[in-house]
N, C-alpha and C positions, 0 to 999 in steps of 0.2 A: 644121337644128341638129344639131350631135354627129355630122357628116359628117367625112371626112376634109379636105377645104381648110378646114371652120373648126381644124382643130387642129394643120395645117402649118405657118405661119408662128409661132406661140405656141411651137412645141415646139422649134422651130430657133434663137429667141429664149431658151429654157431659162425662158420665164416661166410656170413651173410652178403661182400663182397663177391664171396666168390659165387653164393648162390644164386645172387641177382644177375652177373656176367652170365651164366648160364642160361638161367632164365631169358636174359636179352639175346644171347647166341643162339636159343634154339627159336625163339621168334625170328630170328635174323636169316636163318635159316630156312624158314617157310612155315613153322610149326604153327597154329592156331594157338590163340592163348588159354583156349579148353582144352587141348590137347598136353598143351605142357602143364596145365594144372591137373586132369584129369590121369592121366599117363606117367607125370613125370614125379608134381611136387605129390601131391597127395598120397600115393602109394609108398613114393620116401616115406614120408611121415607117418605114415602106418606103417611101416616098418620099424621106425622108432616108437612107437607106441607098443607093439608086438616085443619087441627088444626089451623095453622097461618089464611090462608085466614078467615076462618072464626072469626080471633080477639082472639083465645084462648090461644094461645101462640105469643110471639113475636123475633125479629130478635134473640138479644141474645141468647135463645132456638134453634133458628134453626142454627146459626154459631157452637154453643156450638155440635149438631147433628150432623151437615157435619163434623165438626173435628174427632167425636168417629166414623162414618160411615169412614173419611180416614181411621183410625186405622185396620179396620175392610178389609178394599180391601186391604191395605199392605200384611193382611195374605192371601188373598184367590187370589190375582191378578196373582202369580206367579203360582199355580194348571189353574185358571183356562186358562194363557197364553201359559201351558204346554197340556192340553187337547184339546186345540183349533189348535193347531200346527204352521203351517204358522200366518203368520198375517191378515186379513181376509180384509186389506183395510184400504185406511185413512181417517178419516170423519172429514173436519170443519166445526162444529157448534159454534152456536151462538144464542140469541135472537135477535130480529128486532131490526133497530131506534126505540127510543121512547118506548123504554120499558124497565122497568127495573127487572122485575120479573125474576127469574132464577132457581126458586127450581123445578119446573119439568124437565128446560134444565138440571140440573146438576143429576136428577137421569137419564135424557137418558145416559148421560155421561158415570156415573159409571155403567150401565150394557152394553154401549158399548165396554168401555174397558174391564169388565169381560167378554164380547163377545168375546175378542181379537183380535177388532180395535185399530187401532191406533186414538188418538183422540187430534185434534186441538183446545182449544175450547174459542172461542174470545168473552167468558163472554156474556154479555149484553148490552142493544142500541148498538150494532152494525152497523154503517152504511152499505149503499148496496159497497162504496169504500172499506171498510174494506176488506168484503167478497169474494170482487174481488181480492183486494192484499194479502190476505193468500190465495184465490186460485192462484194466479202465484206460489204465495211462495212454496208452499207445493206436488201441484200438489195432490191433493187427489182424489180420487173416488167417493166420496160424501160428499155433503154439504148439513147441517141440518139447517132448520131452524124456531125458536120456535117462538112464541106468544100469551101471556093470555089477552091483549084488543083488544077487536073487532075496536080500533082507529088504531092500530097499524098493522093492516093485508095487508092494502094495500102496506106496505116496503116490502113483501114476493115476493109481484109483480115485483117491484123495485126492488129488488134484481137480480131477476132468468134475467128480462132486463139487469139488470148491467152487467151480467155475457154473456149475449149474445151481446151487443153490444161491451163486449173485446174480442171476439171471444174465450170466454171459454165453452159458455154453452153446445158444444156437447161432451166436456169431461169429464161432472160430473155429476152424478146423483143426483137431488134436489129433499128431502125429507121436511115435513113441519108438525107442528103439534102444537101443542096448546089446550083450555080450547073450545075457539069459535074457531077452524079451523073446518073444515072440509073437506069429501072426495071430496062434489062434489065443495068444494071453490080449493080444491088443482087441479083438474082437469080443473076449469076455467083460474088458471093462470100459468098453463104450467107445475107444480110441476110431478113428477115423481113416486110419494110416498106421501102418509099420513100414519102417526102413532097417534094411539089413545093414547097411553100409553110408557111406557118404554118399555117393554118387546115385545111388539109389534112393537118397532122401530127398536132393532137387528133381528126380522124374517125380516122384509117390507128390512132392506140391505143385508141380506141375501140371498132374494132371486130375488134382484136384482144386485146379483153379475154376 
């Protein structure tokens, strides 16, 4: 129970009913509400992300999934904002310019805020100006920043620049991650963090608190 196959086919369905029953049965059952998100919803939904890329399902499916997945953190957002205590920090994220892919930014999203970050998140093609002005705005601790084409990697650059020539960049720590990123690309342009994954994106801000 509160495994990811039971919440695959519910969540591609958009039967958000169902997926919240779930979500409450496997809490009901003893499950941690990390566990059912880390375990159950989250790897769902990378399964549907993994599913589209490869042409097997399409947008419709995956909007219809992010709807029953909100459903699904409505129940468990406030356990796990109550176990995490403080708020652990504010993170704005985003995908680069020129990209408009976002199903991997939006699972960091929901297991940051089940992390019990607070979370900015300025969607997709985000320019590097953008980035700059929700960091004035917000003033957060960290800025995320996604990308699944390898066309699109050098705005990460662009970005962490943008953010040093407004004299923001010693205030925030810049995390990066993507399909084609990597450790030693994030370490070439000044990044602070790579995450390979969701669940590996709340450890890396973690434990750069």
């Amino acid at each position: 129970m509160g495994d990811a196959r039971a919440f695959l086919e519910p969540l591609l369905a958009g039967e958000t009913e169902t997926v919240v029953r779930l979500t409450q049965e496997a809490l009901d059952a003893g499950r941690s509400a990390e566990e059912v998100l880390s375990q159950g919803l989250i790897p769902a939904m990378g399964e549907v992300g993994e599913r589209f890329k490869n042409g097997e399902v399409f947008i419709p499916e995956v909007m219809l999934a992010a709807r029953a997945m909100k459903g699904a953190m409505e129940v468990l957002k406030p356990i796990l904002t109550r176990s995490s205590g403080a708020a652990a920090g504010t993170v704005v994220i985003g995908t680069v310019k020129g990209d408009l892919h976002d199903i991997g930014k939006n699972l960091v999203v929901m297991m940051l805020e089940g992390g019990g970050f607070e979370v900015v998140d300025l969607g997709a093609d985000v320019s590097a100006e953008r980035f700059v002005a929700a960091v004035q705005a917000h003033r957060p601790a960290f800025v995320g920043l996604s990308a699944l084409l390898t066309t699109t990697m050098k705005e990460m650059r662009q970005t962490i620049l943008a953010l040093e020539k407004a004299g923001l960049r010693a205030e925030v720590r810049v995390i990066v991650g993507g399909a084609p990123v990597t450790e030693r690309f994030a370490a070439e342009i000044g990044a602070d963090g790579y995450a390979s994954d969701a669940t590996s994106a709340v450890t890396m801000l973690r434990s750069l608190r």
